[in-house]
C-alpha positions as CSV (number, residue, x, y, z in Angstrom):
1,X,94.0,94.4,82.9
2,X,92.7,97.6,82.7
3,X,94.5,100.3,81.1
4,X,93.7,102.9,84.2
5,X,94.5,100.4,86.6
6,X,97.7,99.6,84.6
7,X,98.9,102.9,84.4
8,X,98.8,103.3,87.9
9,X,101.0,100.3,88.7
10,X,103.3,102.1,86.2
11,X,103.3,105.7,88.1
12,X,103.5,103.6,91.5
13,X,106.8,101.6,90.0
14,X,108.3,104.9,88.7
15,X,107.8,106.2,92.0
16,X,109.4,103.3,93.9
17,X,112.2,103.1,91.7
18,X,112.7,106.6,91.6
19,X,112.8,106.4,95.8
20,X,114.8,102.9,95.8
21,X,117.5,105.4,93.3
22,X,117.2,108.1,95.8
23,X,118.2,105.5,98.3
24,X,120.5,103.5,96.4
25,X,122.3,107.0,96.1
26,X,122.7,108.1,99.0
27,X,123.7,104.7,100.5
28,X,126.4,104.8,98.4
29,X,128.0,107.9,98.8
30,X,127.6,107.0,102.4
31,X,129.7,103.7,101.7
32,X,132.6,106.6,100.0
33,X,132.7,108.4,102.8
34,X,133.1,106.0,105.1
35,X,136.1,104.6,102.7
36,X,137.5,108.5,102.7
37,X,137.6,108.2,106.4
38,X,139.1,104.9,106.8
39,X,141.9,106.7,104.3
40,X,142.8,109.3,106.3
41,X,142.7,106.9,109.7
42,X,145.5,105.2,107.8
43,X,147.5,108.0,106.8
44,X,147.2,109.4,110.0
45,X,148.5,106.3,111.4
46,X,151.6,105.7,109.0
47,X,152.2,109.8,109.7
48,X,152.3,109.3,113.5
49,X,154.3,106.2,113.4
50,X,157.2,107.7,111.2
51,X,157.3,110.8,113.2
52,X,156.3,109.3,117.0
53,X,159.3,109.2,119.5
54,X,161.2,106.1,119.7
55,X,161.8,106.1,116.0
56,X,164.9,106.6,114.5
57,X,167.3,109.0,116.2
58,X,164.5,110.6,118.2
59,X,165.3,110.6,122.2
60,X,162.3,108.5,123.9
61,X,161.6,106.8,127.9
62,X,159.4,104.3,128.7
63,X,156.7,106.2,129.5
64,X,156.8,108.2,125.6
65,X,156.9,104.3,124.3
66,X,153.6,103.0,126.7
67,X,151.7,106.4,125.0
68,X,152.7,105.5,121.7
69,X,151.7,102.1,121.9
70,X,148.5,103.3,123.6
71,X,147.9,105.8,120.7
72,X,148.5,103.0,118.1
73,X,146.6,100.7,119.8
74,X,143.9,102.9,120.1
75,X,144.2,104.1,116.3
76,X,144.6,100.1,115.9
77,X,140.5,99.8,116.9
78,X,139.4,102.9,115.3
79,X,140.7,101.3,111.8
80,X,139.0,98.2,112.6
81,X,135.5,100.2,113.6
82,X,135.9,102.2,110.5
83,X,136.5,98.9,108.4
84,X,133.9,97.4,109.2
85,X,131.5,100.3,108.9
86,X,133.1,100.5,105.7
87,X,132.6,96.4,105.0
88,X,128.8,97.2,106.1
89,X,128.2,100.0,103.9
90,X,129.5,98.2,100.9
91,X,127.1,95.4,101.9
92,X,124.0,97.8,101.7
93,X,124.8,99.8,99.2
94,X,125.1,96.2,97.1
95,X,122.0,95.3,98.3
96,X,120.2,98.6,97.7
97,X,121.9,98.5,93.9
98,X,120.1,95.1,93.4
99,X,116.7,96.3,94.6
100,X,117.1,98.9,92.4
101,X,117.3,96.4,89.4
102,X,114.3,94.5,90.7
103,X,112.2,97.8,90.8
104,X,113.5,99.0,87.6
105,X,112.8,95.2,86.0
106,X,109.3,95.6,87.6
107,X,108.6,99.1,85.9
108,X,110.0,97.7,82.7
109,X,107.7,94.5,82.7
110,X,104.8,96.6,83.4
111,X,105.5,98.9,80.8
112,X,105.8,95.9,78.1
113,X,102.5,95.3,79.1
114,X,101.2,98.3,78.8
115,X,102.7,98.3,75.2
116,X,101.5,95.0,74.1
117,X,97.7,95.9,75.3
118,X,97.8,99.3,73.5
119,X,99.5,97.4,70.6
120,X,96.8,94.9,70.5
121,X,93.6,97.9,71.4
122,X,95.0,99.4,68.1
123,X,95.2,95.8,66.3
124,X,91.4,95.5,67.0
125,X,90.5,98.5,66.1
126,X,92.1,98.0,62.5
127,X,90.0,95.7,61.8
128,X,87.5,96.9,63.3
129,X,87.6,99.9,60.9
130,X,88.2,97.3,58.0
131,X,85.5,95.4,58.5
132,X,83.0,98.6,58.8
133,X,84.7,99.7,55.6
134,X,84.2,96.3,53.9
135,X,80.8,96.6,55.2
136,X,79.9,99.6,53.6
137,X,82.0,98.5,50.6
138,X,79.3,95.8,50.2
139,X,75.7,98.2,51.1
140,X,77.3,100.7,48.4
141,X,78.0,98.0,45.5
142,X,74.5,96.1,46.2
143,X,72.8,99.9,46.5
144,X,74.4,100.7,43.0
145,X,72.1,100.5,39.9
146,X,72.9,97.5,37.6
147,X,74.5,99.3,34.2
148,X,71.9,97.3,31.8
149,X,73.8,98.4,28.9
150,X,76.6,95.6,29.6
């Protein structure tokens, strides 16, 4: 593979991973948030069912129970919706980690090759040089007057 070619793949990888991180990022503090808020639906809840009317001591009719049970119902559904926002946010932000590892797996392979190919450019060009040397090793001894005095 060519070496421009190759180094092009690599930019385009960082790139991807780079946006897939971005991505994987922000899906994830998305997936917090949405855990924050199903938090404080909860303690909300507990809050207004240990201070409501009709618990304890507290004076209640009828009608103040059918509100309350409304308002906890309703409360009831918003917990639900927020769980399963929650549920589905976990379940991206899973899948965006695991694309990140495939793009950051694809960067390194390309990169490995890029190594090996530079690795094996400079091999060559060892003995490339060594051979030229050896070459001219040769020309200078042949070239070389014969000492006759031996």
């Amino acid at each position: 593979m060519k070496q421009q070619i190759l180094i092009k793949l690599i930019d385009r990888a960082e790139a991807d991973r780079d946006s897939e991180m971005v991505q994987a990022n922000t899906v994830k503090r998305m997936a917090q948030e949405s855990q924050q808020t199903l938090a404080r639906l909860q303690t909300f809840r507990a809050e207004f069912l240990n201070r409501a009317p009709g618990t304890g001591s507290q004076p209640f009719t009828i009608a103040t129970l059918e509100g309350r049970q409304q308002f906890t119902n309703a409360i009831g559904h918003a917990i639900g919706a927020q769980q399963q926002a929650c549920n589905e946010r976990e379940q991206l932000s899973a899948q965006a980690q695991a694309q990140l590892v495939e793009r950051q797996k694809r960067l390194l392979a390309l990169q490995s090759l890029h190594t090996r190919q530079k690795t094996a450019q400079q091999v060559l060009q060892v003995r490339r040089d060594q051979k030229e040397s050896d070459a001219w090793a040769s020309r200078a001894i042949r070239t070389q007057p014969m000492d006759k005095t031996k």
